[in-house]
C-alpha positions as CSV (number, residue, x, y, z in Angstrom):
1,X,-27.0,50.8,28.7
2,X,-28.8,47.6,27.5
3,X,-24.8,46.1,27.0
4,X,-24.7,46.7,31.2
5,X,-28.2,45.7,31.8
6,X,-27.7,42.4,30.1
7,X,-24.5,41.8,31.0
8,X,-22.7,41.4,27.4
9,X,-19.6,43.4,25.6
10,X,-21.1,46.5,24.0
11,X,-18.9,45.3,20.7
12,X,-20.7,42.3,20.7
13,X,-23.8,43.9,21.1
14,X,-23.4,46.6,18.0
15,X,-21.4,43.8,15.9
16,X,-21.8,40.4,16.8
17,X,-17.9,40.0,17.0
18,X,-15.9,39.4,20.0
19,X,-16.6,37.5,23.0
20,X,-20.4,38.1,24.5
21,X,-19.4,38.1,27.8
22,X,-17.5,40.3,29.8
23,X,-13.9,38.4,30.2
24,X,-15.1,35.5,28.1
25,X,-12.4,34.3,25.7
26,X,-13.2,31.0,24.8
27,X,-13.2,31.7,21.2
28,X,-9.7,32.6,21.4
29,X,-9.3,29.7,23.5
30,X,-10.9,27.6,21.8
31,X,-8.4,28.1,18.5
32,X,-5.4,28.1,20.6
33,X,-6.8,24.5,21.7
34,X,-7.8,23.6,18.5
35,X,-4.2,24.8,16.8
36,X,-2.4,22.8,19.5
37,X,-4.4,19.3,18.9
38,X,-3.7,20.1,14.9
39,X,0.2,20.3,15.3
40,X,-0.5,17.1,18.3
41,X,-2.2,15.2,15.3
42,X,-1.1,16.6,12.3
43,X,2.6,17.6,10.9
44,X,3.3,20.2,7.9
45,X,5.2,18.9,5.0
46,X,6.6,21.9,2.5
47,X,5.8,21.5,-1.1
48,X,7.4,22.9,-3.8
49,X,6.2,24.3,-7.3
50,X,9.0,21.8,-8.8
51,X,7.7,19.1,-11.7
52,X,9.1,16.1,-12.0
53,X,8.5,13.1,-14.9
54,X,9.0,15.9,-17.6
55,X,10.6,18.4,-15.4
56,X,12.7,21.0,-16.1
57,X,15.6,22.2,-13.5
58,X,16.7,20.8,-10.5
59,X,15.3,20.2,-6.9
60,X,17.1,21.9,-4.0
61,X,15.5,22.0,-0.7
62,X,17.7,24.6,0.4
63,X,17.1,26.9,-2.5
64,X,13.7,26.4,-4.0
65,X,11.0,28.6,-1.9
66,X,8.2,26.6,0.0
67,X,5.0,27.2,-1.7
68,X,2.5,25.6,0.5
69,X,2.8,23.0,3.3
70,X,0.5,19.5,3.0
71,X,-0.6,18.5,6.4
72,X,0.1,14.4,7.0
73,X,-1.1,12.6,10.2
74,X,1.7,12.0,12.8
75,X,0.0,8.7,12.9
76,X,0.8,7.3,9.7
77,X,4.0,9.3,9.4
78,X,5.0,7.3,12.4
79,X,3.9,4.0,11.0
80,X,5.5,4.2,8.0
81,X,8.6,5.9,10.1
82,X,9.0,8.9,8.0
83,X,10.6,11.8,9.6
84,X,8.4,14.8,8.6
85,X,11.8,17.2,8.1
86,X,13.0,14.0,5.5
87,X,9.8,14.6,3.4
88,X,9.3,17.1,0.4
89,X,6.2,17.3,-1.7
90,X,6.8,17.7,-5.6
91,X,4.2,17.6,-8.6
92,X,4.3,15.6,-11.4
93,X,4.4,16.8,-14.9
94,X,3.3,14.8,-18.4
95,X,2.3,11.2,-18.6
96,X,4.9,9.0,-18.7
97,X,3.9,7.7,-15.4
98,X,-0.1,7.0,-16.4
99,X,-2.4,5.6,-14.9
100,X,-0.2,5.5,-11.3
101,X,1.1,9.2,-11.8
102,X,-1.4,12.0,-13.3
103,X,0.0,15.3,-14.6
104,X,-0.6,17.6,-11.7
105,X,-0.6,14.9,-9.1
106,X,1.3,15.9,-5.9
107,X,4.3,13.7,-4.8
108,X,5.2,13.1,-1.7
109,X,9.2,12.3,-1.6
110,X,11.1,10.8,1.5
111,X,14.5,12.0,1.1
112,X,15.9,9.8,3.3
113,X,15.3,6.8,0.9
114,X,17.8,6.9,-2.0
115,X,19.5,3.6,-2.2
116,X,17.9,2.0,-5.1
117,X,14.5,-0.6,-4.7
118,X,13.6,-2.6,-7.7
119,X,10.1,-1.5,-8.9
120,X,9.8,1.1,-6.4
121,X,8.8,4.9,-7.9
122,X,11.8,7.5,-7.1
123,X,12.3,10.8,-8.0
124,X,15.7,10.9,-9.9
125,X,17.9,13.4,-11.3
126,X,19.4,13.1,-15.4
127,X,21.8,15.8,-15.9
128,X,19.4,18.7,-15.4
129,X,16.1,16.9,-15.4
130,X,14.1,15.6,-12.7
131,X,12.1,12.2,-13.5
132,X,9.7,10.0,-11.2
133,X,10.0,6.6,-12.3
134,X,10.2,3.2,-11.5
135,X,13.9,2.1,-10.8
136,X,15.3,-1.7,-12.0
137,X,18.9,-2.5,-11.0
138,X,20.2,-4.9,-14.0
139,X,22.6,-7.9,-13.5
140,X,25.5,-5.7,-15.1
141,X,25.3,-2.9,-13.2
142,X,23.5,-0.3,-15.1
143,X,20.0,1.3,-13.9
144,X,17.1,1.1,-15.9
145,X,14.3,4.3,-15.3
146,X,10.9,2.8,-16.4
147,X,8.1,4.3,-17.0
148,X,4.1,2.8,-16.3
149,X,2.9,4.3,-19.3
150,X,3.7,1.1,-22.2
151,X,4.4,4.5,-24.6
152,X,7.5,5.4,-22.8
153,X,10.9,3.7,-23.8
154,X,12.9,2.2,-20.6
155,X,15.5,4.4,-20.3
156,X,19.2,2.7,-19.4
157,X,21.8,4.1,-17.2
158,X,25.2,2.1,-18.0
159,X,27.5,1.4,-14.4
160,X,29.9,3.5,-16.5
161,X,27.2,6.6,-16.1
162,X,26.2,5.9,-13.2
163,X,27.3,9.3,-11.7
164,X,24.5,11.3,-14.1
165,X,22.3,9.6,-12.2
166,X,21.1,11.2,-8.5
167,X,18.6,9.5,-6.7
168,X,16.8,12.6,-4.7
169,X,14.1,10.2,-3.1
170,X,11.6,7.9,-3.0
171,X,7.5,8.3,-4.0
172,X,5.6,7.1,-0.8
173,X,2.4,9.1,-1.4
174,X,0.4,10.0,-4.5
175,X,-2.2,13.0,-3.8
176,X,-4.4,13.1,-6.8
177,X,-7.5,14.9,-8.1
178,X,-10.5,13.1,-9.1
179,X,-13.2,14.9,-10.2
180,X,-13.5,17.8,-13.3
């Protein structure tokens, strides 16, 4: 009876949940609005329990499950013209990558990049390892992997070896925590 007097849902009334009004569905409106300007603004990138730097294993899109998504503006994914379907998110394992790479720090990987940059970060494939590190092209050929951290030995790929070697992508984004 008061639900009629007033003029709100009785549900409301007894619960607090639903729309107040009769016919009134902007809540539900309102998150429809609000999911459509987050997919406008905002594209999901999957990311994968895979480590890299120490990791164990190998890397397939295709067969590794998605284990959450990282949401990247559109904005910047468009200035830096990344394809959001070309861009995996990895984490990093160990420290021979310290101070730009942490243990636990989450990689962003543009898989469309795999032709080798001197001094830029990649993820890379060893036989059955994965590795983020920086990648040198030498004079003769060979590839060096080197690593930030002064403690870690360069590591040389000879020309002749050069098929061990699989370049899965390139590090464009370093997600890190800060705090304890």
């Amino acid at each position: 009876m008061i639900a009629r007097y007033k003029n709100v849902n009785l549900e409301w009334l007894a619960t607090g949940e639903g729309p107040k009004y009769p016919g009134d569905h902007s809540v539900d409106t309102a998150i429809a609005v609000s999911k459509d300007e987050f997919d406008e603004e905002y594209a999901l990138v999957d990311g994968y329990h895979v480590t890299v730097s120490t990791g164990h294993g190998a890397f397939n899109g295709d067969d590794t499950p998605v284990m959450r998504r990282l949401a990247f503006r559109r904005k910047w994914l468009k200035y830096r013209n990344f394809k959001p379907e070309q861009l995996k998110v990895v984490f990093a394992k160990g420290d021979s990558m310290e101070p730009t790479i942490n243990s636990g720090d989450s990689l962003l990987i543009n898989l469309a990049s795999t032709r080798p940059i001197d001094g830029e970060i990649f993820v890379v494939r060893l036989g059955d390892d994965l590795y983020a590190k920086r990648i040198q092209k030498r004079w003769d050929g060979a590839i060096e992997l080197l690593s930030d951290n002064k403690e870690y030995k360069e590591q040389v790929i000879p020309a002749s070896e050069l098929d061990r070697l699989a370049i899965i992508g390139q590090v464009v984004w370093i997600g890190k925590d800060v705090g304890k």
